[in-house]
N, C-alpha and C positions, 0 to 999 in steps of 0.2 A: 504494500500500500504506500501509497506518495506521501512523503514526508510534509509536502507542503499545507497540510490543513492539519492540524496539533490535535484538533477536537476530533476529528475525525477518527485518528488512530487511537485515540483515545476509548471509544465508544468501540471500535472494532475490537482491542484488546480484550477490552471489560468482556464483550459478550465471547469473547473466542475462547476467553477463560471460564467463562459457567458453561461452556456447551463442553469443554475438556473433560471434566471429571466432576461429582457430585463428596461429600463424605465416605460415599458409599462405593467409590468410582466406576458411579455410572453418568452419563452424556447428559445433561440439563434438555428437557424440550426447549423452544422457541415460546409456549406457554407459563412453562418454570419460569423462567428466566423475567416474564415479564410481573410475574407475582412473588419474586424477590425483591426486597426493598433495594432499593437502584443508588450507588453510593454519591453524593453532592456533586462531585466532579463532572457527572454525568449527566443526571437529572438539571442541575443547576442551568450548564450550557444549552439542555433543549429548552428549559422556558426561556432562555435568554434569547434563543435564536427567534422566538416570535416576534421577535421586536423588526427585526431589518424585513422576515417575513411578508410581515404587515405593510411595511414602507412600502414594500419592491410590490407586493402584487394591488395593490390600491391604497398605497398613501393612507395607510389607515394608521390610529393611535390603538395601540395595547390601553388597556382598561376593563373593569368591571362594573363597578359600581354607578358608570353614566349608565347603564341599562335602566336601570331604576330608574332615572328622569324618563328616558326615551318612553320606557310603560306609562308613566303619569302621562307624561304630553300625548299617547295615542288616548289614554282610557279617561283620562278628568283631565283635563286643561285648566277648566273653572277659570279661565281668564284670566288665568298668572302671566304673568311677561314672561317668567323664568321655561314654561311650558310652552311660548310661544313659537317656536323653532319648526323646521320642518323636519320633523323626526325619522318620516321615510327616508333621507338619505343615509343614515346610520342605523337601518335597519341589521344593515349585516352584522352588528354587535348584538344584536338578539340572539339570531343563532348562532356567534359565537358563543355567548353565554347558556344559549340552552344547550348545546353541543358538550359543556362542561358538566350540565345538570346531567344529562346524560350517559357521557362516559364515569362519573361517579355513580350512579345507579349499576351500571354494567362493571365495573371496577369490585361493587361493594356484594353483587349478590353472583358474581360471576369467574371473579378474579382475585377475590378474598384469601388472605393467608388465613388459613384455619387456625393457629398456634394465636394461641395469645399474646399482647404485644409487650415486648420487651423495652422494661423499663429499668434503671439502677435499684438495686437494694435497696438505699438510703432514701430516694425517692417514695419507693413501693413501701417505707417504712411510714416516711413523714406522712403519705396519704391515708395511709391505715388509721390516723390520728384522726384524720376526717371522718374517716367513716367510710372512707372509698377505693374496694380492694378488687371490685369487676374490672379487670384488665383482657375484658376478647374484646375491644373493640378500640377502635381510636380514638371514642369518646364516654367517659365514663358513665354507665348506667345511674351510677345516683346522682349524675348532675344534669343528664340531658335524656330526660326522658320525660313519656307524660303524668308521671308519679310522682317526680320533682318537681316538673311546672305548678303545682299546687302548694308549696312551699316556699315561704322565703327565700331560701336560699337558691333556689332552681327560677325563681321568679327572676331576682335579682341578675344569675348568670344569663337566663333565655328572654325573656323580654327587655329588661333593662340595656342587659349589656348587647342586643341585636339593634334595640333604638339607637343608643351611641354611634355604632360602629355606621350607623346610615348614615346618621346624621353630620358626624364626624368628617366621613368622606367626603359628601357633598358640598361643606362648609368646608372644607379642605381644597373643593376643585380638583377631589383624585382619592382613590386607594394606595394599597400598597403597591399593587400593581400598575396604577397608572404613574404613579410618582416613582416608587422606588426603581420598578424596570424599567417602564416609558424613559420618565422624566430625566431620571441621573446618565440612559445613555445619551440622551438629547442635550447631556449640558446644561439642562437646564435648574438654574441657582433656587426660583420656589420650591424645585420637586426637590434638589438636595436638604432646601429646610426643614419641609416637611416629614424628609423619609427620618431627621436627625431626631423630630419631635415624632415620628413614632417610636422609632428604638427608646426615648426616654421615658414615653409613655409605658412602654410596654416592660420596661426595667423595675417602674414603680408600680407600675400594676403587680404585677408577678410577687415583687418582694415585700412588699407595704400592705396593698389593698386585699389580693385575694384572701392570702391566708386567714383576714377576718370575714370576709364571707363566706369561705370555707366551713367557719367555725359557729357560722348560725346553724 
């Protein structure tokens, strides 16, 4: 393989190596391999490559959270300025984003690691404090489910904190993904600001805020 693309041989490695040999030394399928968790280096550079992706086949911007406005301005308008746009031409961010609803439906009921998901000791310790030791999924049973939703504490993580994270965005002019991937490859100095004021959010979140929500 031609040296001149790095990611390339990169991604050809990786999988030449799971198709080699297993624990067991047997041949990984093309199936295995895609329900193995896929190591940063690799995974990383394919969401990154949506970005130029996007430019090259119609000038589009990487995003999520504009879908949201786009639904508003087709389904209520109500005569906001903000809704006032012609939304059909950024239709194609619809089904980009239902195209994501979807491959995680197919991902979750299709392509699922059966093994429970692997977390540190120390971690799987501090959470037992909470009260929270279901680890088959990537989200914990006692905090996102419809048992929870009835609860302070599941109130708080699922409505409260899905309100923010909208409203957050939009008042942001971007996700993580329009800012942090769009933005910072575009040079652009808002989306560096803001991608700095989430990693700090998310710093104080994590180490300050939850553990007392945890703890209701």
């Amino acid at each position: 393989m031609s040296n001149e693309i790095p990611f390339l041989n990169i991604l050809y490695n990786y999988v030449s190596m799971c198709l080699k040999t297993t624990p067991n030394n047997k041949k990984m399928s093309l199936l295995e391999i895609i329900k193995e968790p896929w190591p940063w280096y690799v995974s990383g550079p394919l969401i990154g490559l949506t970005v130029p992706i996007l430019l090259i086949i119609g000038n589009k911007s990487f995003g999520i959270s504009s879908s949201l406005r786009h639904i508003c301005a087709a389904c209520i308008p109500a005569n906001i300025s903000f809704f006032k746009y012609d939304w059909k031409k950024e239709s194609w961010n619809l089904f980009f984003v239902f195209g994501i609803f979807l491959g995680g439906i197919i991902a979750t009921y299709f392509l699922a690691n059966p093994n429970p998901v692997e977390i540190t000791t120390k971690l799987s310790e501090q959470l037992a404090t909470y009260g929270i030791t279901d680890h088959s999924g990537l989200l914990p049973k006692e905090l996102f489910s419809w048992e929870s939703l009835f609860t302070l504490r599941g109130f708080i993580m699922i409505v409260v904190g899905g309100f923010l994270v909208g409203f957050g965005t939009r008042y942001a002019g971007g996700c993580t993904s329009g800012h942090a991937i769009m933005g910072i490859s575009n040079l652009q100095w808002p989306s560096f600001v803001a991608t700095i004021c989430f990693m700090i959010g998310g710093f104080i979140m994590a180490n300050l805020i939850l553990p007392y929500i945890l703890s209701l």
